[in-house]
N, C-alpha and C positions, 0 to 999 in steps of 0.2 A: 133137679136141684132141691127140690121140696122135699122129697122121699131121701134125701144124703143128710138134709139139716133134720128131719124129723129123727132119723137113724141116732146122727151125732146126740141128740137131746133127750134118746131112750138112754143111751149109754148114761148119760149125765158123767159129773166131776164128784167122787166120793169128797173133794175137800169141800166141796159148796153147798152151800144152803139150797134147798130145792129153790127155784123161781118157778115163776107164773107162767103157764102154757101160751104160746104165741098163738096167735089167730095164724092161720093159714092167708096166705096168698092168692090173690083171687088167678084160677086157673085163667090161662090165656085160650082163646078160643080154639076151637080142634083144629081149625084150618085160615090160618092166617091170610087177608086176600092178596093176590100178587098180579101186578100191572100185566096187561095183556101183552102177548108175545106174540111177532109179529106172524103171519101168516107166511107159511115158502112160497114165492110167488107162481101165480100159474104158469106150468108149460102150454105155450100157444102152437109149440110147433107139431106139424105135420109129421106123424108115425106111419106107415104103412100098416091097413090092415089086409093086405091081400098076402096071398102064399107067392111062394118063389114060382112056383109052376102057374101062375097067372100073371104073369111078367113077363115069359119068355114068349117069344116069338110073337108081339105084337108091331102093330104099324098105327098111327094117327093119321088118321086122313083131315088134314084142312081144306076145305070149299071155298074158294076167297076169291070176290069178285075178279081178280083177276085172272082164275083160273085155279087149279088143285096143286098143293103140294101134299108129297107122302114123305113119313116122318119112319125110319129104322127105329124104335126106341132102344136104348142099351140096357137093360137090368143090369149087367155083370159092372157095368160102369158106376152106374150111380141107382140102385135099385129105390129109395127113397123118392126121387125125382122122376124116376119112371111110375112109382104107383100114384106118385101125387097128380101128374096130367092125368093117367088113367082114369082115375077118379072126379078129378074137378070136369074131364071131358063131357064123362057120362051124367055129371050134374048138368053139363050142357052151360056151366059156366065160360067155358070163352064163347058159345053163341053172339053174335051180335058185336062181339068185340071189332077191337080195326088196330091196323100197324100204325100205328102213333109215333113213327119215329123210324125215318131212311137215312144212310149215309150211302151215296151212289154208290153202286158198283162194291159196294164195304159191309154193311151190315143194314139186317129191318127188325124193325121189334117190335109186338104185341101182346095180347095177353090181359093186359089192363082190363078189371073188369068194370072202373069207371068208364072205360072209352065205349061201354054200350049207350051210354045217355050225351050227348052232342052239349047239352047246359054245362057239364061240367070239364068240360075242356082244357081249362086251366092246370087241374089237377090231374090231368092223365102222366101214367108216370108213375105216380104216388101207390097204386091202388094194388092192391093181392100182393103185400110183399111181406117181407119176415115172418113166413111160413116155414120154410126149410131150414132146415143146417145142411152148409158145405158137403161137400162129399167130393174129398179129392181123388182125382185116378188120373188115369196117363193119357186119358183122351186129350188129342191136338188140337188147339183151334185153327185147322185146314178148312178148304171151300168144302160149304155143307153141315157145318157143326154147327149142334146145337143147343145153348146153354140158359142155362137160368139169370136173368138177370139179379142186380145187386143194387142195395143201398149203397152208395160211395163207402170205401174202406168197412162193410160190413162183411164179414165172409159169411155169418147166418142171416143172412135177409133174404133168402130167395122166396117164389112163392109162382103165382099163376104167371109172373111178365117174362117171354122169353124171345132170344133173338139169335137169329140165322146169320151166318158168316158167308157172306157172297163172295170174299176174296180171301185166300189166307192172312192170318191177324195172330203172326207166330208171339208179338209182345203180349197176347190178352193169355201167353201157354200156361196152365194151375190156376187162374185166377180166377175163373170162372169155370160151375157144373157142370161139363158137356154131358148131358143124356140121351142124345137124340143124332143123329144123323138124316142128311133128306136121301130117299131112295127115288124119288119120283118131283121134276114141278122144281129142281133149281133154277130153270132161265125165268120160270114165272117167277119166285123169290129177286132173281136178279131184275125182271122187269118194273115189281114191287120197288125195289132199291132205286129204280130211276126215276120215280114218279115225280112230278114237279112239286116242289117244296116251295116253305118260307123256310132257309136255312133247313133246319129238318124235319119239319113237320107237314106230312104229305096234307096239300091244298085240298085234295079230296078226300072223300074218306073212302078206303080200301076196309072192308070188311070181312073178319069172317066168318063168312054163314053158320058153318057149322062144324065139329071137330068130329070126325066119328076115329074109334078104336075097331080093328080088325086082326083078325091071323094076317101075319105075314106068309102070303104066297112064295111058293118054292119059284125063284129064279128063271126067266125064260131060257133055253136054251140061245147060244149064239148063233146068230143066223152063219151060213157059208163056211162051216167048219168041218164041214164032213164031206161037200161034195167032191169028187173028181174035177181033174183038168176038162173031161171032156163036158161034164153035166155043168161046169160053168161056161164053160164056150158056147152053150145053146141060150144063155141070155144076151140080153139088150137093155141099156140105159137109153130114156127116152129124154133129154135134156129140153123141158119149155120153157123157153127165152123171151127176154121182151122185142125179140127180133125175128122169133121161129121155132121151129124144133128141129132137134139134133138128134142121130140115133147113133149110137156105137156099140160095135159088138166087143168081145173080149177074148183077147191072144192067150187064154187062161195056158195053152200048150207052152208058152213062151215065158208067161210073169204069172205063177199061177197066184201068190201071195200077194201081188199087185192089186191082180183081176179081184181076190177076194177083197181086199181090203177096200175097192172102191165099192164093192155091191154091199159090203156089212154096211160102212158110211152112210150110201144111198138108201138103203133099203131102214136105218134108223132117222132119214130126214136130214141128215147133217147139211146137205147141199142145199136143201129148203131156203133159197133166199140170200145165196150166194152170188157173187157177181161178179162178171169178165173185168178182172183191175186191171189187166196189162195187154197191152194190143202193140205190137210190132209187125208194119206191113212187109210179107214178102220174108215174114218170116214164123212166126205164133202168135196164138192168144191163150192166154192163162188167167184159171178161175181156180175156184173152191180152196180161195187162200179163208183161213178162218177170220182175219179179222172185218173180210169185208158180208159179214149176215148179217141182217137186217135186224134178228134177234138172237137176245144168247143162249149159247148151249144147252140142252141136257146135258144131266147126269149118264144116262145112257153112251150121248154121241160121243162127250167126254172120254168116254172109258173105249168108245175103237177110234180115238185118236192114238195111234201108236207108229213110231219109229221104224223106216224098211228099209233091210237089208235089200243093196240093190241086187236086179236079176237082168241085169246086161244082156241082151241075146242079137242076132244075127236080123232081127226087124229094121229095116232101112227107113231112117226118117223122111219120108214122103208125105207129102199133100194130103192131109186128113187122117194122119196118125197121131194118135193119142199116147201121151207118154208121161213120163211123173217129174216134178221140177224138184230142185232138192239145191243148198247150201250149197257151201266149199265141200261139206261133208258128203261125198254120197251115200249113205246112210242116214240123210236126214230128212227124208224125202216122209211126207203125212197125208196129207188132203190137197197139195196143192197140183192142180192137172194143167198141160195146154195141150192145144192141136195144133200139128204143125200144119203153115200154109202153102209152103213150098219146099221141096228137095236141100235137104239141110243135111249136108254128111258132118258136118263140126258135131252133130247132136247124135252118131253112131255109136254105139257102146260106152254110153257117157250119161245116157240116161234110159230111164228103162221104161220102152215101149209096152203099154200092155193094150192097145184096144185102138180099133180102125174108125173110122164116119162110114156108115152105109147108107145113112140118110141125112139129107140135109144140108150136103156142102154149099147149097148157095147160101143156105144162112153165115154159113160158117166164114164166107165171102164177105156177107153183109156187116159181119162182127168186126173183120179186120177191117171194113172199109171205114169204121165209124171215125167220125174226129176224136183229135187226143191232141193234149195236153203234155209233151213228154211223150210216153208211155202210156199214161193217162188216160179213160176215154173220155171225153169235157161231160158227158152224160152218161149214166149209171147202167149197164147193161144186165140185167139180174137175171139169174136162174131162177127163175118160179117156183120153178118145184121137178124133181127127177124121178119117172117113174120103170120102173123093172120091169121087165115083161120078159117073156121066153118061151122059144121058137122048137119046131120038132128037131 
């Protein structure tokens, strides 16, 4: 503006008298000061610094006084949330942590890195969170997921707290990060879930020891999928009872899908603590229903619980023949067995015999003799434990 009016004043006006030179204007400084602008606030969240090839194919192992769970992580799912446990693991931050929080049978959740210190109790809940952002994918909250916990209505609040779904919980589907599947250690999670509470907060404290990250092992083979009719007819289930032991062999020539399907069961523990629920004198007793185990499932036993097609065969229901109890459907038949006690034709091609008693029938005597209730025995008759063995 200075240098336009200096300009106009060289020209001047030929009608006018010259006038006196104006003082210049006192320059305004080079740099005028301007209030502070605020700062972009810092990003606090959790980025992955690991490549995509150290992501893949791991497993977390948790130590948790009540036993180990192993954790599938997913990369392809939520790769954010898998390098974030990665990493907080191997800082050994959940060390010493504890499940701060059961819903029986429904979900457990830990993580909290305040729940290492017992003073601060109050606050467990609060601690390692709004680290992540969301990361939606199509994982299901099915039994075994496992997801990032949440501030209420935050979708970026996740961070170290997370929690295992011990029953499907299809209203929690998108609304939480599933990254984790368990491969190993659900019934312990499920036993976690039943711990005695104050409403949900386990009385004790369940700890865990420590998180290690590992290769995920290639898959065991299934046991009893390749033998022969006849290579399964040379075994024996040794059934120990709180009354004796039972031994049966197996009509593998007659129900060979049968015969396998009780040695995969047995030989994965499934029978482990199962009990005789129904006793009919003079006529069967029947076991290895699921809901009467002591404790719940693996993931494993889980997975050879499966549906069979019946195999009807020419075995006459006699005194100490073992056969598979099943619905209206007979194709619904799974884990549940009886032995017949006496000569029952009503039970002839109607259900499908696969395995005789060669040892033991007085027990098998002693079983139907028990008192009952109904059906019922008034006292709990349990399978111990089932062990395999096989003969030349």
């Amino acid at each position: 503006m200075f240098a336009f009016l200096t300009l106009l004043w060289l020209m001047g006006d030929p009608q006018a008298a010259p006038r006196p030179r104006p003082q210049a204007p006192p320059r305004p400084p080079a740099t005028r000061p301007q209030p502070a602008r605020p700062q972009p606030p810092v990003d606090t969240f959790f980025t992955s610094t690991l490549g995509p090839a150290e992501l893949q194919n791991k497993q977390a192992v948790l130590d948790t006084s009540l036993g180990t769970i192993v954790l599938d992580l997913l990369p392809d799912a939520a790769p954010n949330h898998v390098a974030h446990l990665i990493t907080r693991a191997r800082e050994g931050a959940y060390d010493g942590t504890i499940f701060h929080r059961v819903i029986v049978n429904g979900i457990i959740q830990g993580g909290d890195p305040l729940s290492k210190d017992p003073a601060l109790s109050a606050r467990y809940g609060t601690g390692g969170m709004r680290e992540l952002r969301f990361e939606k994918n199509d994982e299901k909250m099915t039994r075994g997921a496992v997801a990032a916990s949440l501030v209420p209505n935050l979708p970026d609040s996740g961070g170290s707290q997370f929690f295992i779904v011990i029953a499907d919980q299809p209203a929690l589907d998108g609304q939480y990060t599933v990254f984790a599947r368990v491969a190993e250690g659900l019934n312990v999670a499920q036993k976690i879930s039943q711990a005695d509470a104050d409403a949900t907060i386990p009385k004790e404290r369940i700890v865990i020891r420590k998180v290690t990250i590992r290769e995920k092992a290639a898959p065991a083979p299934e046991p009893f999928v390749t033998e022969t009719a006849e290579e399964l007819s040379h075994y024996r289930a040794v059934l120990e009872t709180s009354l004796g032991n039972v031994t049966f062999q197996f009509l593998a020539d007659k129900a060979p899908n049968h015969a396998r399907n009780f040695l995969r069961l047995a030989a994965s523990g499934f029978y482990d603590g199962t009990a005789f629920h129904r006793v009919v004198k003079g006529f069967v007793i029947q076991g290895g229903f699921l809901p009467t185990r002591s404790e719940p499932i693996d993931i494993t036993q889980e997975r050879y619980i499966r549906k069979l097609q019946p195999e009807f065969n020419d075995t006459p229901h006699d005194k100490g023949i073992v056969s598979m109890a099943h619905g209206e459907d007979p194709a619904s038949a799974d884990t549940s067995f009886f032995i017949v006690t006496a000569r029952t034709t009503a039970l002839d091609g109607k259900y499908t015999a696969f395995g005789r008693v060669v040892d033991g029938i007085g027990v098998v005597e002693k079983l139907e003799a028990v008192p009952v209730n109904g059906e019922t025995p008034v006292t709990r008759v349990e399978v111990k434990k089932v062990t395999l063995t096989k003969v030349p």
